[in-house]
C-alpha positions in Angstrom: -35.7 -15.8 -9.3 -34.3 -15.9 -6.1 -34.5 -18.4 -2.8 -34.2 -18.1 0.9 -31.0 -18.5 2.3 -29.5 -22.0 2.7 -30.3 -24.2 5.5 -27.3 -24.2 7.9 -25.6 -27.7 8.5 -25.9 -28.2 12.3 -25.1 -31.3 13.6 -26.2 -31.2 17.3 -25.6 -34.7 17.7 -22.7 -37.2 16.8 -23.3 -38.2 13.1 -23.0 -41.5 11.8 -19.9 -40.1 9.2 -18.7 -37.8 11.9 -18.2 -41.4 14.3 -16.7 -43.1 11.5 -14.7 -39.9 11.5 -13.5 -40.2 15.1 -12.6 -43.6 14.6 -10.6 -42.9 11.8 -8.8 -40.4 13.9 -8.2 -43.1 17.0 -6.5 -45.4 14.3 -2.6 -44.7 15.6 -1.8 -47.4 13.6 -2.6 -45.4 10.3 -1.9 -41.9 10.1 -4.2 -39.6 9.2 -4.5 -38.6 5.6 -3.9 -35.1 4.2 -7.0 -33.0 4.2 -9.2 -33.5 0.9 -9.0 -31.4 -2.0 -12.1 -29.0 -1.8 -12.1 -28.7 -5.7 -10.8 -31.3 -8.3 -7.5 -31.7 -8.9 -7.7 -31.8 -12.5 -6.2 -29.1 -14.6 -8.1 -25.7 -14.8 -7.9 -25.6 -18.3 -9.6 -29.5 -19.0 -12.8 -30.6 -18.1 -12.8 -33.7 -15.2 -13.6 -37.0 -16.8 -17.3 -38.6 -16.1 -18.1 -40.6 -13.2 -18.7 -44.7 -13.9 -22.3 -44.0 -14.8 -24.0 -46.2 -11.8 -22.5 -43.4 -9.1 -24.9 -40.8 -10.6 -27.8 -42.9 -8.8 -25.5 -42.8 -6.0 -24.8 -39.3 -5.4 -26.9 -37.0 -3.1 -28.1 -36.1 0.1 -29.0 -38.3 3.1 -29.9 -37.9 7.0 -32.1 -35.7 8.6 -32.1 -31.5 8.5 -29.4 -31.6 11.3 -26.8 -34.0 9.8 -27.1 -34.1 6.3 -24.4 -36.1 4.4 -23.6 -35.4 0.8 -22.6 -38.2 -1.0 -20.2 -36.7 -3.9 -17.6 -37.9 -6.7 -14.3 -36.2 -6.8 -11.0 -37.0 -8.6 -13.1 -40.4 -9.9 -13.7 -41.1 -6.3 -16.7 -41.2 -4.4 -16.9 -39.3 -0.8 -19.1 -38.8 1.9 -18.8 -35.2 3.3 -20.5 -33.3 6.4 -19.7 -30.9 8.5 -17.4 -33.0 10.4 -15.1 -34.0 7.5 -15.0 -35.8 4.5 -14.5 -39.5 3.7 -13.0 -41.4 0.6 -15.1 -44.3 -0.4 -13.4 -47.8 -2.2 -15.8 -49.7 -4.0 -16.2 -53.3 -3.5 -19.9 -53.7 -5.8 -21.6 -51.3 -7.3 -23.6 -50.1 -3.9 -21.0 -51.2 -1.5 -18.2 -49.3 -0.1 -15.9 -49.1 2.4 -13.7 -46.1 4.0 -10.7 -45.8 2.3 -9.0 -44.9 5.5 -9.2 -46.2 9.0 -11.3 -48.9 10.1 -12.6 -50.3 6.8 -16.1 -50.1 7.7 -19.0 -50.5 5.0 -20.8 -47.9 3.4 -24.1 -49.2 1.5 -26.4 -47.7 -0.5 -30.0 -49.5 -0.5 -32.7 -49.5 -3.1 -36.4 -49.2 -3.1 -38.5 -51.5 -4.8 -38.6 -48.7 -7.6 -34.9 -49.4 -8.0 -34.3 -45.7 -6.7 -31.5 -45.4 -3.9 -33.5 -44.9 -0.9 -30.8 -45.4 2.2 -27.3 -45.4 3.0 -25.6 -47.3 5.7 -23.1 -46.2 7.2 -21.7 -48.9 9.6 -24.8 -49.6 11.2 -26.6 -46.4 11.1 -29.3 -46.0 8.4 -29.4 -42.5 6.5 -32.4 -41.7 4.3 -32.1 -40.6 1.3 -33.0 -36.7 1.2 -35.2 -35.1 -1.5 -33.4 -32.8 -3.4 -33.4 -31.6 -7.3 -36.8 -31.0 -9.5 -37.6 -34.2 -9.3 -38.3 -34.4 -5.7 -40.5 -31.0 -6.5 -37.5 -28.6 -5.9 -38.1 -26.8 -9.3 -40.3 -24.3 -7.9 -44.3 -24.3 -9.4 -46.3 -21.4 -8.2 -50.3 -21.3 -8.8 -51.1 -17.9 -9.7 -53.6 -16.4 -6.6 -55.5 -14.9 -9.8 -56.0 -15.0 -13.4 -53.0 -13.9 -15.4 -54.8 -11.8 -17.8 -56.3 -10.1 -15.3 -53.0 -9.3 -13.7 -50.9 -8.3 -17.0 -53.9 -5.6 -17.4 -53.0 -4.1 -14.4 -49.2 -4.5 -14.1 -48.9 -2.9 -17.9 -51.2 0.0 -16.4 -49.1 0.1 -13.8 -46.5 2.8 -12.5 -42.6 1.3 -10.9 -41.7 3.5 -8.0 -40.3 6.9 -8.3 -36.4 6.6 -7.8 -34.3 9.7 -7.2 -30.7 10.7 -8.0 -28.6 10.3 -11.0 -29.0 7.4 -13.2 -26.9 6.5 -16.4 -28.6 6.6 -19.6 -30.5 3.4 -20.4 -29.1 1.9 -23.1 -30.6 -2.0 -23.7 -29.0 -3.7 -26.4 -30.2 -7.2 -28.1 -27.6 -10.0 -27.8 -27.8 -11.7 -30.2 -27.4 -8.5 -32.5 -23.7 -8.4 -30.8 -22.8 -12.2 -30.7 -25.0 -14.2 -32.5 -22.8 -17.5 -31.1 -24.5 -16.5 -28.3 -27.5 -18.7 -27.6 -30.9 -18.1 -25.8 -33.4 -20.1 -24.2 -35.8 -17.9 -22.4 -38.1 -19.5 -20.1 -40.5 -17.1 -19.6 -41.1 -16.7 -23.3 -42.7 -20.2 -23.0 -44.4 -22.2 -20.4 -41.5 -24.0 -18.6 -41.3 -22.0 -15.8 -42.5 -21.5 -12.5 -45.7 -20.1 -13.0 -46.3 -22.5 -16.2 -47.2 -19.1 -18.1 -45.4 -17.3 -20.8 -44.8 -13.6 -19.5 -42.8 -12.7 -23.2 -44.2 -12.6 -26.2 -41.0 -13.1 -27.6 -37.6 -15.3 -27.0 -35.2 -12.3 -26.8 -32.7 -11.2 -24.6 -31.3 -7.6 -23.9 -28.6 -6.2 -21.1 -27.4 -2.6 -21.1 -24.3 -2.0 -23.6 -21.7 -2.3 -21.4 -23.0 -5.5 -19.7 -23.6 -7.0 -23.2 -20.4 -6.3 -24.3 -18.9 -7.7 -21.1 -21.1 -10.8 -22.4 -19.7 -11.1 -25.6 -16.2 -11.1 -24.2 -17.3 -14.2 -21.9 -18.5 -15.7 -24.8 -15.3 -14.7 -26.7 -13.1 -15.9 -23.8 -14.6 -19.8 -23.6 -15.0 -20.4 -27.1 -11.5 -21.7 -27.2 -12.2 -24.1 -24.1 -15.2 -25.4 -26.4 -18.2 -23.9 -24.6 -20.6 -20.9 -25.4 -22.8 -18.8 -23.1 -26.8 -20.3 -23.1 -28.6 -16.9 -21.9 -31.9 -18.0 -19.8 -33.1 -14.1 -19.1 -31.7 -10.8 -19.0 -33.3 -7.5 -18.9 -37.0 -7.9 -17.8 -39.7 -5.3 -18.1 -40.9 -3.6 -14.8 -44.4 -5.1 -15.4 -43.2 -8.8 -15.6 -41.8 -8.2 -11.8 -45.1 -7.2 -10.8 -47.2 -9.5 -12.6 -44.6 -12.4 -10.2 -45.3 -10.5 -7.1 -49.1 -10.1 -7.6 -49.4 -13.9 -8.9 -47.4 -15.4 -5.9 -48.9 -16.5 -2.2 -47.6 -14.5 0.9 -45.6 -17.2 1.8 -44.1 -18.2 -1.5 -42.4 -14.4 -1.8 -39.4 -14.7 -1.2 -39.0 -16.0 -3.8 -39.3 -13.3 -6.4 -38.4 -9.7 -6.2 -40.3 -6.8 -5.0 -41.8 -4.4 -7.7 -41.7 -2.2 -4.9 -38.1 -2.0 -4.9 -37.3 -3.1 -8.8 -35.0 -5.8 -9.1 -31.2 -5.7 -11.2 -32.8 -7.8 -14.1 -35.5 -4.8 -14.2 -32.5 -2.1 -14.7 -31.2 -4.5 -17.4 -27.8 -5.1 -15.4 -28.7 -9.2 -15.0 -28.7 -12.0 -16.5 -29.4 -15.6 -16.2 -27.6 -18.4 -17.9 -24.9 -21.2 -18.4 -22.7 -23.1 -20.4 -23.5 -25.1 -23.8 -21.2 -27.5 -25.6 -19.8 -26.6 -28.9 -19.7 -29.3 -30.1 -22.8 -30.7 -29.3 -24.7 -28.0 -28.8 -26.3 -29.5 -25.7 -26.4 -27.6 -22.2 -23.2 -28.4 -20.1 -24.2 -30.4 -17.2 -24.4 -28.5 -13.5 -24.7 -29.5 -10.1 -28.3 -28.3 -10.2 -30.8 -27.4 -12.6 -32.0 -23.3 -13.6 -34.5 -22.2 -11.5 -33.9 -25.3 -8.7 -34.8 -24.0 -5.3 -32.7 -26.5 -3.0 -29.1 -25.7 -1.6 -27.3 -27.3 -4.8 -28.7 -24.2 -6.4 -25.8 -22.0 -4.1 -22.5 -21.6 -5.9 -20.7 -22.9 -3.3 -22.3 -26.2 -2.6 -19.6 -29.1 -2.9 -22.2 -31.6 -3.9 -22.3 -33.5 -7.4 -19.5 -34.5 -9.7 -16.1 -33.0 -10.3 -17.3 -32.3 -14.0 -20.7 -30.4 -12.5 -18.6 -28.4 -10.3 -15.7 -27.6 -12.9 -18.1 -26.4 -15.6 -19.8 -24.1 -12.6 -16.5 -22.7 -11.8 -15.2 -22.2 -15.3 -18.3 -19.7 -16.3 -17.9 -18.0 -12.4 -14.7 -17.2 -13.1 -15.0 -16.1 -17.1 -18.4 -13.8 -15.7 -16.1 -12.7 -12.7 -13.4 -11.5 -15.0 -15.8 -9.0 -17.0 -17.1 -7.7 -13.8 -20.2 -9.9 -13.5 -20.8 -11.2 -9.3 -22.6 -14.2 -8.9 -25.6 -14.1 -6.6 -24.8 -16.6 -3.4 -27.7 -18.5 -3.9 -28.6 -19.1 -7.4 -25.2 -20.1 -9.5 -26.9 -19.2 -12.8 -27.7 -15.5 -11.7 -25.0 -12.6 -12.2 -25.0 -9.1 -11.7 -23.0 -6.8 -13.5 -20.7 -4.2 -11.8 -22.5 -0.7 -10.8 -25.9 -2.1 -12.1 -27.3 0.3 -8.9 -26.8 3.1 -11.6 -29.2 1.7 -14.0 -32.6 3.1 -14.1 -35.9 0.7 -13.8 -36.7 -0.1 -17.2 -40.6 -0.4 -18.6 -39.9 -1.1 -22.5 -41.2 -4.6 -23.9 -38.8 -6.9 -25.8 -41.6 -5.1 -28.9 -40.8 -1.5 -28.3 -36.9 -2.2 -27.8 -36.9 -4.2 -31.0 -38.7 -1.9 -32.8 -37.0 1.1 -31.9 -33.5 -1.2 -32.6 -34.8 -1.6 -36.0 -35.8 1.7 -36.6 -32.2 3.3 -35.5 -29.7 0.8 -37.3 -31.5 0.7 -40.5 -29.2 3.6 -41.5 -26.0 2.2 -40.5 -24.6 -0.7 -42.4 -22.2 -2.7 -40.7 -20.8 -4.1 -43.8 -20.0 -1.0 -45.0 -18.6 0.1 -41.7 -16.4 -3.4 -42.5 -15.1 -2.1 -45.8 -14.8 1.7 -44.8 -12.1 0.3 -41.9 -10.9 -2.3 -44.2 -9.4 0.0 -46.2 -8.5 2.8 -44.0 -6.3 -0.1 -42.2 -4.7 -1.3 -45.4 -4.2 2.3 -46.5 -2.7 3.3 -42.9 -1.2 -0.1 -42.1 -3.0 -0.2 -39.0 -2.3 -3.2 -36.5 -5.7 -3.0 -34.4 -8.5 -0.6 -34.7 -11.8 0.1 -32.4 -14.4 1.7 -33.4 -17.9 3.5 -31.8 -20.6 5.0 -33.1 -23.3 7.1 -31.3 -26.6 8.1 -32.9 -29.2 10.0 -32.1 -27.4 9.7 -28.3 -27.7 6.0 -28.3 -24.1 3.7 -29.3 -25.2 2.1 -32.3 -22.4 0.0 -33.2 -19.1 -1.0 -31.0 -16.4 -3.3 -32.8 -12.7 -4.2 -33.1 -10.4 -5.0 -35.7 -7.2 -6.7 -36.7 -5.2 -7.6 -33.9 -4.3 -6.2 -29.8 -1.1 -8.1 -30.3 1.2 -9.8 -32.2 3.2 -11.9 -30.3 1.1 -14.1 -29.2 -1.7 -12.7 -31.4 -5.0 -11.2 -29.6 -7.7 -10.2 -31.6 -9.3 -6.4 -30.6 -12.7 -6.3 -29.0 -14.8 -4.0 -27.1 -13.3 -4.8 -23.9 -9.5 -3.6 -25.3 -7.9 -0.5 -23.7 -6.2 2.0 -26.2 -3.9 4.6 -24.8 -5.9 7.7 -26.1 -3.3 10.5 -25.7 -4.5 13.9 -25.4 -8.3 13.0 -25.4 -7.2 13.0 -22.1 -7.4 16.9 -21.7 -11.0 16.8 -22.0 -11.6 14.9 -19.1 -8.7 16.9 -16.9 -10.8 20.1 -17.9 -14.1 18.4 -16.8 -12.4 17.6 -13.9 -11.3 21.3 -12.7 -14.8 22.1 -13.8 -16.0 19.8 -11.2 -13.8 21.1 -8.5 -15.1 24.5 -9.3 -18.8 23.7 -8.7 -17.6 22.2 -5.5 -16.2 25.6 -4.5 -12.2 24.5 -4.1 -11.2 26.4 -7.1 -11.8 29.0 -9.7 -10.7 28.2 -13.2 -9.6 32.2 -13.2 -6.8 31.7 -10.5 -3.9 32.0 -11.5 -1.2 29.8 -11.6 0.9 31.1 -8.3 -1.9 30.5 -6.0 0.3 26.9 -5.7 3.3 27.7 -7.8 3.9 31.2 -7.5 8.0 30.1 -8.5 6.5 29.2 -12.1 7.4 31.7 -14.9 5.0 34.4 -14.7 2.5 32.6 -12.9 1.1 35.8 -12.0 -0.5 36.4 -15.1 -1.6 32.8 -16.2 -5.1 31.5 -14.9 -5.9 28.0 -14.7 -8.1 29.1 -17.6 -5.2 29.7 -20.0 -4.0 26.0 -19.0 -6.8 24.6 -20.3 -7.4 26.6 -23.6 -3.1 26.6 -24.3 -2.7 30.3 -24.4 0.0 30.3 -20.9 2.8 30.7 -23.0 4.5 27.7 -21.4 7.1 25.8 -23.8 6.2 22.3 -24.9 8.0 19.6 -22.9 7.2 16.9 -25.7 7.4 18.5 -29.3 8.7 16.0 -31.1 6.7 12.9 -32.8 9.1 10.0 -31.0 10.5 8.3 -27.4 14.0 10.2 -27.4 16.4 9.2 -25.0 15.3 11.6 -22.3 11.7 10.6 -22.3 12.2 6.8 -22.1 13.2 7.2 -18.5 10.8 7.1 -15.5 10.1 11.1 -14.1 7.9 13.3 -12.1 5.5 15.9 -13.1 7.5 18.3 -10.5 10.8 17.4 -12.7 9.0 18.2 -16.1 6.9 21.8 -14.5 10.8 22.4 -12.8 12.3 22.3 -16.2 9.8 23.4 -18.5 7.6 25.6 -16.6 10.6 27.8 -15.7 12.0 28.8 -19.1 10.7 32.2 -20.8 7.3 31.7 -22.4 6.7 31.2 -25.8 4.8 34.5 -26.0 2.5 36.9 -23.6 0.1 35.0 -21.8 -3.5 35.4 -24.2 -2.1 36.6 -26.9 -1.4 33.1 -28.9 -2.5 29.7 -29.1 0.0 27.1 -28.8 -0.2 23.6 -28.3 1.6 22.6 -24.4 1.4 19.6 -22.8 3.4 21.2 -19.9 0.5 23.1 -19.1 -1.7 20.4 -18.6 0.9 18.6 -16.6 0.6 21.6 -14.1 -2.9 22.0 -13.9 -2.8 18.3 -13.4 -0.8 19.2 -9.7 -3.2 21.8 -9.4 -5.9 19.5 -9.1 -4.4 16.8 -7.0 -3.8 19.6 -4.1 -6.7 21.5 -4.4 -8.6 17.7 -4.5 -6.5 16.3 -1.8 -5.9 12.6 -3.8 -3.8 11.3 -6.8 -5.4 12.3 -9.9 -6.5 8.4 -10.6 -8.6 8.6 -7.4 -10.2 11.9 -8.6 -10.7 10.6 -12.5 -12.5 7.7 -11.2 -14.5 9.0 -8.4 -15.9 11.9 -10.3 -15.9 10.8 -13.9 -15.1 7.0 -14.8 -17.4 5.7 -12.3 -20.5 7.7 -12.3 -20.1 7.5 -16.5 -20.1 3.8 -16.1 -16.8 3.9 -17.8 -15.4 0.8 -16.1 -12.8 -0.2 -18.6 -10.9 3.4 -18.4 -7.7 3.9 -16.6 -5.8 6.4 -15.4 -1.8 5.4 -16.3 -2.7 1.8 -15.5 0.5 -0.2 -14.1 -1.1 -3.8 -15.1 -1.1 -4.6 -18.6 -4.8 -6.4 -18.4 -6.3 -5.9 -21.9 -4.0 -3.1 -23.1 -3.4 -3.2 -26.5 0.4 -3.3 -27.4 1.5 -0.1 -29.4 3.4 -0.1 -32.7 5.5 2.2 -34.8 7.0 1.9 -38.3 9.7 3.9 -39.7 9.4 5.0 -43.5 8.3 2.2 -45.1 9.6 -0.2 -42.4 7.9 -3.5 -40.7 5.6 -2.8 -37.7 7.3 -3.3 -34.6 6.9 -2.9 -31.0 6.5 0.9 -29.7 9.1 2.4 -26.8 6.2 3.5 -24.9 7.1 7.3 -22.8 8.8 6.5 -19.1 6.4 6.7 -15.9 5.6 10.1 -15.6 6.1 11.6 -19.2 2.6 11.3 -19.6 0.3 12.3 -16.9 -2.3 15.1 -17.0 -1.3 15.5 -20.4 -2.6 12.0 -21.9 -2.3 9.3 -19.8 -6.0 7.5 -19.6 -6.3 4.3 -21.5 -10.0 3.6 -22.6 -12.2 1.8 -24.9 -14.0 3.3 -27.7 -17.4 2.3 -26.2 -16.7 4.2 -22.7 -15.3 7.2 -24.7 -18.9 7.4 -26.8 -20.0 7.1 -23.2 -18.0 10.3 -21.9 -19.5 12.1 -25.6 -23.1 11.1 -25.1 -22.9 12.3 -21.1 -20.9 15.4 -22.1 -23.7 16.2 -25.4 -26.6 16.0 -22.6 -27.5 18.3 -19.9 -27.1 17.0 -15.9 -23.3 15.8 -15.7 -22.3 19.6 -15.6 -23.7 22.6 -15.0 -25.1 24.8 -17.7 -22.5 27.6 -16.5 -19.6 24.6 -16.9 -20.2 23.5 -19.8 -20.4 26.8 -21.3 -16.6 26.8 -20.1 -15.9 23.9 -21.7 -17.7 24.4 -24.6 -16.4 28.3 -25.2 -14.2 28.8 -28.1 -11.1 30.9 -26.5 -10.9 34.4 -28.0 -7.7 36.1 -28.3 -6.6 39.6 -27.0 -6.7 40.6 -30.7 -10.1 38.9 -31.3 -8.7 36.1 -33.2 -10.7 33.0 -32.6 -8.6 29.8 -31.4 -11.0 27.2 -32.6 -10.5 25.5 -29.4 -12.4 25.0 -26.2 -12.1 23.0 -22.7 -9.9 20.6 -23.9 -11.8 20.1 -27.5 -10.8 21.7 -31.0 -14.1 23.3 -32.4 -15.3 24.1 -35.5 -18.4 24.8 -37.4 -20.0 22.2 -40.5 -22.5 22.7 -42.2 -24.3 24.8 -39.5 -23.8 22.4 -36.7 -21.0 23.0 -33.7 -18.1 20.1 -34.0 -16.0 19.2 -31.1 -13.1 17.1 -32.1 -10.0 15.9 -30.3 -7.0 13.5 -31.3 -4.6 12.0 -29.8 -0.9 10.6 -30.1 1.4 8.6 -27.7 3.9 6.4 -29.1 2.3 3.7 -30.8 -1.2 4.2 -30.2 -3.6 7.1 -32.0 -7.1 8.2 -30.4 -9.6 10.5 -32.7 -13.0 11.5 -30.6 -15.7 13.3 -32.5 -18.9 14.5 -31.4 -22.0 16.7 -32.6 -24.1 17.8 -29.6 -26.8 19.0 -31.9 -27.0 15.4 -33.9 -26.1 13.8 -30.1 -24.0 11.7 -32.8 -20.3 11.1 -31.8 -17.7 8.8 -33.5 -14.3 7.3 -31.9 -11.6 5.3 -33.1 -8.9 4.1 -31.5 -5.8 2.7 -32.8 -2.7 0.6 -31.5 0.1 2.2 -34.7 1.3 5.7 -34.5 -1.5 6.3 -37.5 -5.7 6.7 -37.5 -8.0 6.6 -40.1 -10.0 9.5 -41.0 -13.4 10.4 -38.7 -15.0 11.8 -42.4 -17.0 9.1 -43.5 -18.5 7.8 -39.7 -19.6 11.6 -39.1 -21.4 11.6 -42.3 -23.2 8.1 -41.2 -23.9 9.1 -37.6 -24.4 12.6 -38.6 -25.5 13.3 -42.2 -24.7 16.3 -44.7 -27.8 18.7 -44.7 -28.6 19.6 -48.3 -30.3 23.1 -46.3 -28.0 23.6 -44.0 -26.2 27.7 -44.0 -23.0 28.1 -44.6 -20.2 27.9 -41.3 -19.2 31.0 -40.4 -15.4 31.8 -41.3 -12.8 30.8 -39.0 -9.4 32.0 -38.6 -6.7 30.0 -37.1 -3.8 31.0 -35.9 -0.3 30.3 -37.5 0.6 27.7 -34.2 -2.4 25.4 -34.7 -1.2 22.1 -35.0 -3.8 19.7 -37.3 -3.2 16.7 -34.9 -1.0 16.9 -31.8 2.0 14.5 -31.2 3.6 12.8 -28.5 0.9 13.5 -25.2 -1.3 15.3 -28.2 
C-alpha cells in the first residue's frame, strides 16, 4: 500500500520545547552541549539494548499539528525532539523528568484514568498526547464501496493497460523454492488486512529471478547478525490492484495504486517485509507496524527506540546493498533496481505454481548436487556457479564451495566470475548494434581507423569477429608471464602485435586472436564515442537486466578470488593479467544467472535484428569452403539435429563455459574461480534431452588451428 505524504512539522508559534530550548541557550553559565546523535551510538554490528520497560508508555507524539513533539529513547536516554532541537531528559520517577541541560525544568507525563499517558508538561505548558500507531485507528480499514465477489468477477475479466516498448522477459520465481529460511506472512492471503478480505487463495510469495535472488542474498547476508527476512507481499496479480482501486472510496485512494497505471508489486519487482529473530522466531520489533498509515510508517522518522530504529536501518541497508530502494513513506516497502523494465503481470499464485511444478519436475537438484560434487572433486575446483535455462525460463541458479579462502566466502548467485572470452560474444553483439544504428558496417575494413595496422586493407571488421585477420596472438600461452603482469594499453598491445606479419592471408584460416578483438574493441569506442564499459552497459547489461555484470571492474565487490595449481600442487592465489591485458578480449566479470540471461535474450527474437543475428549466428566459411565451426563470437556445431552455440573461457584463475540451444531455448553456464571447469555434457542433456529420432549432424570439418578451449583472454 502506499500513504500520502507526511505532514510537514511547522511550528508557527514558539513551542513549549522550543522555549525550553531558548532558555537552555541563554544559560552562559553552562555551555551548550554538542549536538545530539541523530542515530544511536551503539555499534552497527549489535543491536541497542531495551528501554526500562515503563518508557515504552512514555514514548510518542504530543502537541497540536503545528508543534508536534516526539518523545523518543536514544542511547538509554529519553529525549524530546521538534523541529527546534532536541532535549535529553533525567529521570527523577517514573513520569517525571527534568532537562538534562540548562535550567532544570520538569518534564511530566500525565495519566488518564485508563492509566494511558494522556499529557506531557513541559514546564508549564500542557501537550496532549497525539494519536498515532493502529491502535489509535492508524492501521488503515477500508469498507469495500461493493461486494467483493462482485468485484473479483470483473477485475479477473478484466484487461491491465496496453504498455509499449521493450520489456524483459517475465520471469516470477517462488521464494521459498530458493531460500526456504526465508519466511512469509502474507496478509492478503488472510483477513488481516485493510479491507478485512482475503484477495489470495494462497500464502505464497513470488519476485522476478533476479529480485529473488537479490533476496536470498539479504537473507544470506543477516543470518550471521541473527535475523531472517519475514516476506509480507511480493509480486501481486494485476487483478488484485484493481479489485483495491474498485473496492476503495474516492477519498481513501491514495492510498492504493492505480490499475490504470500498474504498480511495481504488479511487475513482480516489490516486495514487502521485515526482520524476524532467529532465535525466537518472533518479528523484530519496528518503529511502526506493516501497513500503519501515520508518519512513523516513513523511514526516516526519528521516533521510537534506539533498538526500533536500529533493526529498520540494518534491513535498509542489507536491501540497499542488493539494489533494493526503500519507498520514502512506507519502511517495509522496497523496490528493486530497473523494476520499470518488468512487464504487468496477470498470472495467479495457481497458474505460476502450477506451471513451476510442471517445468522442474524434470530437473533434480540433488542430482544437479552430486553431478557438481564430483566434477569439483575430480577438477579440484575452489567455487563453482551454476545456471540452467529450460524451455527459455532459468530453472535453477546456485553456487558452490567457496568465493574465497582467506577469509572464506561461500559462492552464491550474486558472485561475479571473470568469464574470459565469453566476452567476445557480447563485443560482437555490440558492433552489431552500432551497425543497426548506421555508425559502422561490420565489412569495413580495418584502416578506416588504423590504416598503419598490417594489411588493414584487406581485413574487415568481420574477420575480427570470426578470427580469420591473420593477426598473431598477443596471449598464447596458458599463464601470467612477466610481461603480462604489468599494467598496459590496448594501443601498446595493437602497436606491438597488430604490426607483425600475419599468421596467414586474411580468410583463408581460422586462428584463435585475442589481438583482434582488442582492436575491434578501439574500433567501437571511436566509432561509439564512450569507453567500452559505458557502451556494454548502456546497450546490453542494462536493457538485459544484467545488473551484476561488469566490464573490468576496479572494485573487488563480490568478485570471486581466482586460483591456480601447478601439477599436482596446493590451490593458491592466481596472478591475475595487468590493467589492460584483458580488455575487448575477456574482460566482463558476470554471474551465471545474468549470462543465462544474455542466452535466453540472444535465443529469442527482438534484442537484434533478424539480419544481426544472422551475423552472429553464421558459421564463417573459408575461401576454400572449409567450414570454421565458429560464428559471432560463438563456436557452433551441430547434435543430434539441433544448432549448438558454445563458448569458453580462460583468464588466470577463473574458467567460464556458456552453452545454449536456441531450438530447445535451453542454455547451461558454469562459472568457475580455478584455471579448470567441469564438463557442460551432462546439464545439456538435462536442459536439453538426447532425441531418440533425431537425424544424424551433418559432418563438420575443422581446421588444423582450432583450439578445443581457448587460454589466457580465451
Amino acid at each position: 500500500m502506499r500513504q500520502p505524504a507526511l505532514p510537514k512539522f511547522v511550528f508557527p508559534y514558539v513551542s513549549a520545547v522550543a522555549a525550553l530550548m531558548l532558555a537552555t541557550a541563554c544559560q552562559t553559565a553552562t555551555p551548550a552541549p554538542a549536538p545530539a546523535p541523530s542515530v544511536s551510538t551503539s555499534r552497527d554490528d549489535i543491536a541497542p539494548p531495551r528501554p526500562p520497560a515503563g518508557w515504552l508508555a512514555l514514548i510518542g507524539e504530543y502537541g497540536p499539528d503545528s508543534a508536534v513533539t516526539i518523545v523518543l529513547e536514544r542511547d538509554n536516554q529519553l529525549w524530546l525532539h521538534s523541529a527546534s532541537g532536541d532535549i535529553p531528559l533525567v529521570a527523577t520517577s517514573d513520569t517525571v523528568f527534568t532537562a538534562a541541560n540548562g535550567p532544570r525544568r520538569r518534564v511530566i507525563f500525565q495519566r488518564a484514568p485508563t492509566g494511558r499517558v494522556a499529557r506531557l508538561l513541559v514546564g508549564e505548558t500542557p501537550l496532549a498526547r497525539r494519536q498515532v500507531g493502529p491502535e489509535s485507528g492508524n492501521q488503515l480499514v477500508i469498507i469495500p464501496v461493493r461486494p467483493m465477489d462482485e468485484l473479483r468477477r470483473e477485475a479477473l475479466d478484466a484487461q491491465p493497460p496496453v504498455e509499449r516498448g521493450t520489456f524483459l522477459p517475465s520471469d516470477l520465481v517462488e521464494l521459498t523454492t530458493l531460500d526456504s529460511t526465508i519466511k512469509l506472512e502474507i496478509r492478503y492471503a488472510t483477513s488481516n488486512n485493510l479491507f478485512s478480505t482475503p484477495f489470495y487463495s494462497q500464502a505464497r510469495a513470488f519476485l522476478q529471478r533476479p529480485a529473488a535472488e537479490a533476496l536470498v542474498r539479504v537473507n544470506a547476508a543477516l543470518r550471521p547478525r541473527g535475523y531472517g527476512l519475514l516476506v509480507h507481499d511480493g509480486y501481486r496479480p494485476w487483478s488484485v490492484t484493481k479489485m483495491f482501486w474498485d473496492a476503495t472510496p474516492d477519498e481513501k485512494r491514495i492510498f492504493v495504486a492505480d490499475p490504470a497505471l500498474g504498480s511495481k508489486h504488479n511487475r513482480g519487482a516489490a516486495v514487502d517485509l521485515t526482520l524476524y529473530d532467529l532465535t525466537t522466531g518472533a518479528p523484530v520489533e519496528m518503529v511502526a507496524t506493516y501497513d500503519e498509515t501515520s508518519p512513523r510508517s516513513s523511514p526516516s522518522y526519528p521516533g521510537g527506540t534506539s533498538r526500533q530504529r536500529w533493526h529498520r536501518e540494518l534491513l535498509r541497508r542489507a536491501m540497499e546493498a542488493e539494489r533494493f530502494a526503500v519507498f520514502e513513506e512506507e519502511w517495509w516497502h522496497y523496490d528493486y533496481a530497473d523494476w520499470q523494465k518488468y512487464p504487468i503481470g496477470t498470472a495467479d499464485f495457481e497458474r505460476l505454481a502450477g506451471a513451476r511444478s510442471q517445468a522442474s519436475s524434470r530437473i533434480d537438484e540433488r542430482v544437479v548436487d552430486s553431478i557438481v560434487a564430483a566434477g569439483m572433486r575430480q577438477q579440484r575446483l575452489v567455487g563453482l556457479s551454476v545456471a540452467l535455462v529450460r524451455g527459455g525460463r532459468i530453472e535453477l541458479a546456485k553456487g558452490y564451495g567457496a568465493s574465497s579462502l582467506e577469509p572464506s566466502v561461500p559462492v552464491d548467485t550474486g558472485t561475479r566470475f571473470s568469464i574470459g572470452s565469453v566476452t567476445k560474444q557480447f563485443v560482437a553483439a555490440l558492433a552489431l548494434l552500432l551497425q543497426e544504428d548506421g555508425k559502422l558496417s561490420v565489412n569495413d575494413t580495418v584502416s578506416k581507423w588504423y590504416p598503419r595496422l598490417t594489411r588493414s586493407r584487406e581485413i574487415t571488421l568481420l574477420d575480427l569477429i570470426q578470427h580469420v585477420s591473420g593477426y598473431r596472438d598477443y596471449y598464447p600461452l596458458d599463464y601470467v608471464n612477466r610481461e603480462m603482469s604489468k599494467t598496459t594499453t590496448a594501443e601498446h598491445i595493437m602497436q606491438k602485435y597488430g604490426t607483425l606479419p600475419l599468421d596467414f592471408d586474411p580468410g583463408t584460416r581460422w586462428s584463435y586472436s585475442n589481438t583482434g578483438y582488442t582492436i575491434l574493441g578501439r574500433v567501437l569506442e571511436r566509432v561509439g564515442g564512450k569507453p567500452l564499459e559505458a557502451l556494454l552497459d548502456e546497450r546490453i547489461f542494462r536493457p538485459l537486466g544484467m545488473l551484476q555484470t561488469m566490464y573490468e571492474p576496479t572494485r573487488p565487490e563480490r568478485r570471486a578470488s581466482g586460483f591456480v595449481s601447478w601439477a599436482l600442487g596446493e590451490m593458491e592465489p592466481a596472478l591475475l593479467e595487468g590493467q589492460g591485458w584483458i580488455g575487448a578480449a575477456g574482460g566482463i566479470w558476470s554471474t551465471a544467472s545474468d549470462i543465462a540471461r544474455w542466452d535466453i535474450a540472444l535465443m529469442r527474437p527482438g534484442f537484434l535484428t533478424p539480419a544481426s543475428r544472422e551475423v552472429l549466428f553464421g558459421e564463417r566459411i573459408l575461401r576454400d569452403s572449409i567450414p570454421t565451426g565458429y560464428a559471432g563470437g560463438l563456436g557452433v556445431a551441430q547434435s543430434q539435429g539441433r544448432t549448438v552455440f558454445q563458448h569458453g573461457g580462460a583468464t588466470s584463475g577463473f574458467s567460464a563455459t556458456n552453452v545454449f540451444i536456441p531450438g530447445d531455448t535451453a542454455a547451461v553456464v558454469l562459472l568457475s574461480n580455478t584455471d579448470q571447469n567441469i564438463s557442460a555434457a551432462p546439464f545439456s542433456r538435462m536442459v536439453s534431452p538426447p532425441r531418440s529420432t533425431a537425424p544424424p549432424a551433418p559432418r563438420r570439418t575443422q581446421t588444423a588451428m582450432t583450439p578445443p578451449t581457448p587460454r589466457g583472454d580465451g
